[in-house]
N, C-alpha and C positions, 0 to 999 in steps of 0.2 A: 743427224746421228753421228756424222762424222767429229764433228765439233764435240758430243755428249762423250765419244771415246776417246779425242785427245786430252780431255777434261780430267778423264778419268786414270787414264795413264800417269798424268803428270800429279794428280795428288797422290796416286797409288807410289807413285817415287819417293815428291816429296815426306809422306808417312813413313817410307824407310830410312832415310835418309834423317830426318827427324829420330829414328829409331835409335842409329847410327851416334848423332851429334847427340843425344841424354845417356847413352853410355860411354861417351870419350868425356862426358863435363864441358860440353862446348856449346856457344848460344845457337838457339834455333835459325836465327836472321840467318846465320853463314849457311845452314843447312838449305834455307830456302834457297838463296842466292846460289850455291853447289849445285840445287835440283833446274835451276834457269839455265847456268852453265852446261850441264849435261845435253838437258832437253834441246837445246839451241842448237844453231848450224854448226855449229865447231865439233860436237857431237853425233848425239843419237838425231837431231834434227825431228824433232816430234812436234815442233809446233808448225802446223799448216796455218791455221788462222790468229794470226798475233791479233786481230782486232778487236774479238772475242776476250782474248786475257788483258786488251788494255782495257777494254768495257770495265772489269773485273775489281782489274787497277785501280782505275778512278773511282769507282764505286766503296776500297778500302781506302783509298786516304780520301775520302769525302766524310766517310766516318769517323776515322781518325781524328783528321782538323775540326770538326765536328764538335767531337765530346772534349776536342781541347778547347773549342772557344766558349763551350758552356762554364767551363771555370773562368773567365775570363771577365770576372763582375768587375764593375768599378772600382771597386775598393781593390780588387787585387793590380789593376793599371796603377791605380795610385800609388801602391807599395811599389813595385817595380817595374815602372812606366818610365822613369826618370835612366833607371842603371841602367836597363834594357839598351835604352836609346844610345845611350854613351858607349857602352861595352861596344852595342853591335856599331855601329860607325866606326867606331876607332878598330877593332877587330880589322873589317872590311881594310881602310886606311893600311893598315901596317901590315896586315898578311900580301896586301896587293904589293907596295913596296918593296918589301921584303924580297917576294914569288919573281919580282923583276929583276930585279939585281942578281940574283940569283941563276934565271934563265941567262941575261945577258954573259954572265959570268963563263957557264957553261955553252957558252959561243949561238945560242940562239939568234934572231935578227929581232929589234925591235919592236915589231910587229907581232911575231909569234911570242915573244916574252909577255906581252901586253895579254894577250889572253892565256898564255899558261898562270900567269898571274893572277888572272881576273877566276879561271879555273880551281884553283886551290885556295880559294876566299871562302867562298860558300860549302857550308857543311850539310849534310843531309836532315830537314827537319822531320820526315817519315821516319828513319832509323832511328833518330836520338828517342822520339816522342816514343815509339814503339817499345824502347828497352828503359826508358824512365816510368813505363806505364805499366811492366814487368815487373821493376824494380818497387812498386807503387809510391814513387818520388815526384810525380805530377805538382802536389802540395806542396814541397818543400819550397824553402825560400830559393836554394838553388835553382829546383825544377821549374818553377814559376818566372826567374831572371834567364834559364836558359830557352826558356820557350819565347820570350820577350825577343831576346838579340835575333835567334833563329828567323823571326818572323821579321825583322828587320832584315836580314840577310835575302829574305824573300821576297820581300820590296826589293830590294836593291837588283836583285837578280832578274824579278822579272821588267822594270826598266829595262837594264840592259840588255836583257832579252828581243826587247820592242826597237831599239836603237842597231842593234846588228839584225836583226830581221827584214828590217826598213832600208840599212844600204842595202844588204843583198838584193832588195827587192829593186832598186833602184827610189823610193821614195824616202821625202823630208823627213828626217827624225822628229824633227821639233813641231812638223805639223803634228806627224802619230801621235806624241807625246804631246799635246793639246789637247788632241781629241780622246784620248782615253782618259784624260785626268780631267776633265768636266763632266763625261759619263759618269767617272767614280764616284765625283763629287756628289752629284746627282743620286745615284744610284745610295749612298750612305748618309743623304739626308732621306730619304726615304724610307732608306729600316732607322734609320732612331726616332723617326714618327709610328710607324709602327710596331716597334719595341714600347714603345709610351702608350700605345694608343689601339690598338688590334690584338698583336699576340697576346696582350696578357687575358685578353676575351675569348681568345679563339684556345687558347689552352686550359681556360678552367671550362672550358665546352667539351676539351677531348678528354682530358683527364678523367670522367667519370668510366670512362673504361680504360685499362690500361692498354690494351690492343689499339685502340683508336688512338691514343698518346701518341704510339710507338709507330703506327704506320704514320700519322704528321709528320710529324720529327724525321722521318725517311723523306719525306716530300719535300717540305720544307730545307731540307740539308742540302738534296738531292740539286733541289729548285735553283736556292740561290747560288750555288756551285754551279751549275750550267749556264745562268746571268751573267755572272762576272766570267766565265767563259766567253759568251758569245758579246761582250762586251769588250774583250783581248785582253782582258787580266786573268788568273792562275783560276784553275780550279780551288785548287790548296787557302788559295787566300778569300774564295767566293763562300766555303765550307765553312771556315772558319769565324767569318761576318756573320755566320746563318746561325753558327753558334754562337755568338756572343749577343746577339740577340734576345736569346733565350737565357742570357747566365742570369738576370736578377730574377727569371720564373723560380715561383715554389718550387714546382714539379723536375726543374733540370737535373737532380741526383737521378730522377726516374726515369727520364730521358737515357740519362749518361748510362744509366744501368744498361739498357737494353739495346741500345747501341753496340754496347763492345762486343756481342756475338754476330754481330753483323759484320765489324770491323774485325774481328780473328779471324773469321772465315776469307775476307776478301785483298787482307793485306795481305795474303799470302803469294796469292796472283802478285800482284806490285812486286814482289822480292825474286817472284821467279821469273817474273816479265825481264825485271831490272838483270836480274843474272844470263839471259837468254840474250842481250843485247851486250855483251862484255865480247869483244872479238879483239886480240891482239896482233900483231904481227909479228915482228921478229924481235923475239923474248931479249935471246944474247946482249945483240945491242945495246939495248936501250935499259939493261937491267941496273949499270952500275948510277945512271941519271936518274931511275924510277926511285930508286933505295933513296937515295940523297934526298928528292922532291917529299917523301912519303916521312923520309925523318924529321924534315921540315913541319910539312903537318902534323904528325903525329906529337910531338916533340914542342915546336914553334908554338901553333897557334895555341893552347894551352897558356902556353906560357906568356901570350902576347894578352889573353884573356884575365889570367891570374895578377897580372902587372896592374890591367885596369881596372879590376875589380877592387885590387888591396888599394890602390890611391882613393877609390870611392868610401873606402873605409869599412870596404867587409872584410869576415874572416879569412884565414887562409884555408876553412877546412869546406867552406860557402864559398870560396876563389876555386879550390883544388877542383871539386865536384863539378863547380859549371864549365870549366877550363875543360876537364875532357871529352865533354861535349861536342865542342869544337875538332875532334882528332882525326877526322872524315873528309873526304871532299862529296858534293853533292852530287844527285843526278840531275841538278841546273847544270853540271860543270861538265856531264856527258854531253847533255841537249845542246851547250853553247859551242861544242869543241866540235862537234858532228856540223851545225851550223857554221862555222865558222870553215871549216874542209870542206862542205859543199859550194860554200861562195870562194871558193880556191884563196882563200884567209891563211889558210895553217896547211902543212902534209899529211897525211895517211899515219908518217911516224908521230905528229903530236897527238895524232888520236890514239894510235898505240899506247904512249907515256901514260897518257891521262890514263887509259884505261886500265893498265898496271899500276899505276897509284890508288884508282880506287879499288881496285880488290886486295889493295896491302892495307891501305888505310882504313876500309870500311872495318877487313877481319882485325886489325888489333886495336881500332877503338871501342870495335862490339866488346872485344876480351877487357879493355881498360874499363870502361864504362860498370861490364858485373860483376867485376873486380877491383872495382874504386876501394870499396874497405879498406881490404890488404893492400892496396899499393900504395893508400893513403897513409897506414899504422907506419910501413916503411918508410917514405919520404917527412914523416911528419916533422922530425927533430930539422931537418932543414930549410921547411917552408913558412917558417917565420920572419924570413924577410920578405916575404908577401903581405905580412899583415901590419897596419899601424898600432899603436898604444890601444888606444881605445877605439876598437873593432865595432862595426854593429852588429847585432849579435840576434840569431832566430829566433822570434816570436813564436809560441803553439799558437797554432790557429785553430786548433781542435778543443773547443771547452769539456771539460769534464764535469758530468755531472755524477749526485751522489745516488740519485733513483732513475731506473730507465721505464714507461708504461708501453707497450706494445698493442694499440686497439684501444681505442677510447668508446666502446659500443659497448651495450647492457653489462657484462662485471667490469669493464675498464673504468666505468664512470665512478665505480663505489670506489676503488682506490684513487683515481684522483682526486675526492675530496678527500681522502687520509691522507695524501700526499702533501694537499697545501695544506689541511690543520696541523702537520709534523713540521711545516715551514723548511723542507729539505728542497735542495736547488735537484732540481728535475727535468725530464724533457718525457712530452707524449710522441710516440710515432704512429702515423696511422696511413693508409693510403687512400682516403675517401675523401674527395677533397671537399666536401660539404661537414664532413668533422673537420679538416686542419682549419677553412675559415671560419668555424662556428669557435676553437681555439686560439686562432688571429685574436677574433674580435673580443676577446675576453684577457688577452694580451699572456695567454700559457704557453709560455714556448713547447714548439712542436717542429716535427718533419715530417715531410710528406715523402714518404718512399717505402720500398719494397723488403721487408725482414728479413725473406731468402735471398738475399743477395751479398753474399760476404764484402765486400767490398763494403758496401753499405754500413754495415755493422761497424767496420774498421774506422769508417769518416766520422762515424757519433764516440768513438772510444767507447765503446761497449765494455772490455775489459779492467775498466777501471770504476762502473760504477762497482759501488756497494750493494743496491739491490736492483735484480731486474725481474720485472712483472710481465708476463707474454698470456693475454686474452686472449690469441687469435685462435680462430677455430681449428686452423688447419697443421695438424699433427706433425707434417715433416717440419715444418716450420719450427714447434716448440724444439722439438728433437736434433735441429741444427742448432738454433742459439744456444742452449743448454750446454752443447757438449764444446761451442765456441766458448763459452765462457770458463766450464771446468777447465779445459788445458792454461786457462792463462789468470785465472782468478780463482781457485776452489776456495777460497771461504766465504767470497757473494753469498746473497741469498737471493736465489732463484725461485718463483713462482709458475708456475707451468699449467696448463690446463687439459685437461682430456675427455673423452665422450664416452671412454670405455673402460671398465677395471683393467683389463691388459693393456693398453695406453698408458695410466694411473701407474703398475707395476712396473711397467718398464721407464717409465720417467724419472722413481724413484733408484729403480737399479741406478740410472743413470749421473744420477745424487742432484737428482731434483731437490728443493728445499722442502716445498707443500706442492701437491698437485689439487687444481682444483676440479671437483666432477661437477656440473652445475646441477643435472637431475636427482643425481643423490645428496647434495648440500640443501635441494628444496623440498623433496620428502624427507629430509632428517629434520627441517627446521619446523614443516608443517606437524609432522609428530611429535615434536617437541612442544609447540604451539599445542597442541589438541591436551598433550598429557597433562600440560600445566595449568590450561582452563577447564577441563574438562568438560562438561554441557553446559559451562557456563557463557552463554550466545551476547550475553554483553561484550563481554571481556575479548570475545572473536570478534565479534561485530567496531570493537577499537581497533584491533592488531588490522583489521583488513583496513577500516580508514587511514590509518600511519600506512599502510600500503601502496591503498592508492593515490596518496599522497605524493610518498616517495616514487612512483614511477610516471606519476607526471611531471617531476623534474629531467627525466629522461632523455 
């Protein structure tokens, strides 16, 4: 009970605070991280059980890395497998050089340069991924190359994580680092056999109910997060494998859908955990060293990104965006600094610095990052020497189609074949996955996923067909697309259906195109049928065989 009312406290803050940060126009991350601050010893001291909120923790960024590695198809490695690689290396390379010279400069030793350096490399992939996912910039070619380097910087980090944990410990580096990179190996020939060979069985098994989906998908994420845990690699990067697993499934938009209220709810723990562990010492001191190091990042590593972006030959506006990505330092760069002052590596004061840098850096790249627009419309007339002549330049990865079908079940079927006799480029959406592969197999492009799900909607460019057609039975359903599409399309034509004349009425308020009622559309037709033959049982006895005809195509 104890545990259910610290719980309870700390969201009831958070919530304010949250309250707080939507009426100054300030992002929620710093509100959470403000609510771990407080909550923590330096404070009100309200967490009794930290192990509880790291449970929490990891449970949000196992979702997180998660629904990030379900985008993470092939095809999207192939676009930005190559930049990724280069960026993030060379990033690493020159922020580390740089972070030395720098330390040495300001009279550090050595030794302690070597990892304030190694500290200011690594950027936070939690906080970027969480306000790119905000931003819904996941897609973008930017978001796609910054997720890429990030995940590089997470290799890199957790080696070196494994390499300073092994001196402390007194053991061989190069044994550890043997034995966990044959586990790996191991361990990732194993899911791309079954990525090939299982999951795509064991997901058209759950997929018939969406609950069964969605509790796999927890297990499954849960699972191989905890493998590559006890295996001495990252949660973060065990998540994330779990996800990409899964990115060539049908089913992974519906995956991802359901996921992200898992992951809102529990990243929040992570940011308040991360903010509760922030303890500085003596502020004065060390203030005029924190500014400098913080401008460095802030400033620097952007600008060391934007450098190697524009030599790879992208734009400056695809350089700008992924470059401030980087304006953070990570919570590898807490873990390593704490680590490093435990094995008597560093003092007390470079845990300080570090920790006054990341509360300077995390709060103004949170601000650059929702801010990139505007900062980008400013800077822009300068940022041309970032770019070459002939830039590469973003691909839409979102096809547009001119017809949308919503349900391909009893009326969905009668418009799909008007759809292919009009020869209009189209797409059916359905969640049964015994329609999408009965669709497959007849080669109609289709998605499997969920219509209440805005986001969803957003991924198929909903607002730019020209007409969309929604079978489904269930009313809020009609009553959200409809009114997603008026704000952003009012002259589509919209098809909607309903079970009830006040349904019907209100759909038309709503500037339905045609609402269909199917009970009053079949006694109007059979009255029509009657009036027209009249007792004549021939002429019914034809109409009902074109009947039954037509519904055993069904």
């Amino acid at each position: 009970m104890e545990i259910f009312i610290q719980i309870s406290l700390i969201l009831g803050l958070a919530t304010v605070i949250a309250v707080i940060m939507q009426k100054l126009r300030l992002p929620l991350i710093l509100g959470h991280i403000l609510t771990g601050i407080l909550v923590g010893p330096a404070f009100l001291n309200l967490i009794k059980s930290a192990e509880t909120l790291e449970i929490f923790s990891h449970l949000g960024v196992t979702a997180l890395l998660f629904i990030v590695g379900l985008s993470l198809s092939p095809r999207v490695i192939r676009e930005v497998g190559k930049v990724s690689l280069i960026t993030g290396i060379g990033q690493i390379v020159f922020t580390s050089l740089i972070g030395f010279f720098i330390s040495r400069l300001l009279g550090y030793t050595i030794e302690t340069s070597i990892f304030i350096a190694i500290a200011l490399t690594f950027s936070s992939t939690i906080i970027v991924l969480k306000l790119l996912s905000d931003r819904h910039d996941l897609g973008k070619l930017y978001g796609k190359i910054a997720i890429g380097f990030l995940l590089v910087q997470d290799v890199a980090a957790t080696i070196i994580l494994i390499f300073v944990s092994s001196i402390s410990e007194g053991m061989s580096p190069t044994d550890t680092f043997i034995t966990i990179t044959s586990k790996t190996v191991i361990i990732f020939v194993l899911l791309a056999f079954m990525s090939m060979y299982i999951l795509p069985w064991l997901t058209k098994m759950f997929a018939k109910s969406q609950e069964f989906l969605f509790l796999f998908a927890i297990g499954w994420g849960v699972g191989m997060a905890a493998v590559f845990h006890l295996i001495g690699l990252s949660i973060e990067i065990g998540a994330l494998a779990a996800g990409a697993t899964l990115a060539a499934s049908p089913y992974h938009y519906e995956i991802s859908s359901k996921m992200k209220m898992l992951r809102d709810f529990f990243i929040i723990m992570f940011f308040v955990l991360l903010g509760s562990q922030l303890t500085v010492g003596n502020i004065n001191s060390l203030m005029s060293q924190s500014l400098f190091f913080s401008a460095f990042v802030l400033i620097g590593n952007p600008l060391i990104v934007m450098i190697l972006m524009g030599l790879l030959g992208y734009t400056k506006k695809t350089s700008f965006y992924a470059g401030l990505t980087v304006a953070q330092i990570s919570e590898f760069s807490f873990i390593l600094i704490l680590l490093a002052y435990n094995s008597n590596l560093v003092t007390h004061e470079v845990v300080s610095l570090i920790t006054i840098i990341g509360i300077i850096t995390i709060t103004g790249s949170t601000l650059m990052i929702i801010y990139a627009d505007h900062i980008y419309k400013l800077l822009e007339p300068i940022l041309g020497i970032f770019e070459l002549k002939n830039p590469i330049k973003e691909k839409s990865q979102k096809p547009n189609y001119d017809a949308i079908l919503f349900g391909c079940h009893r009326v969905g079927t009668d418009f799909l074949s008007t759809l292919k006799k009009l020869k209009r480029k189209f797409l059916v959406v359905d969640f049964d996955p015994s329609v999408i592969n009965d669709l497959k197999s007849k080669r109609i492009p289709n998605r499997y996923g969920d219509a209440h799900d805005n986001e969803f909607l957003e991924e198929i460019n909903i607002d730019k067909a020209n007409t969309v057609i929604v079978t489904l039975p269930d009313f809020d359903t009609n009553l959200l697309i409809l009114n997603k599409i008026r704000k952003t399309n009012p002259n589509s034509t919209v098809i909607n259906i309903a079970h009830t004349v006040d349904q019907a009425n209100l759909l038309y308020q709503l500037g339905s195109s045609y609402v269909i009622l199917p009970h009053f559309l079949g006694g109007n037709y059979a009255a029509m049928l009657l009036e027209k033959n009249g007792e004549n049982n021939k002429k019914i006895a034809q109409e009902r065989k074109r009947h039954i005809e037509h519904l055993s195509y069904r």
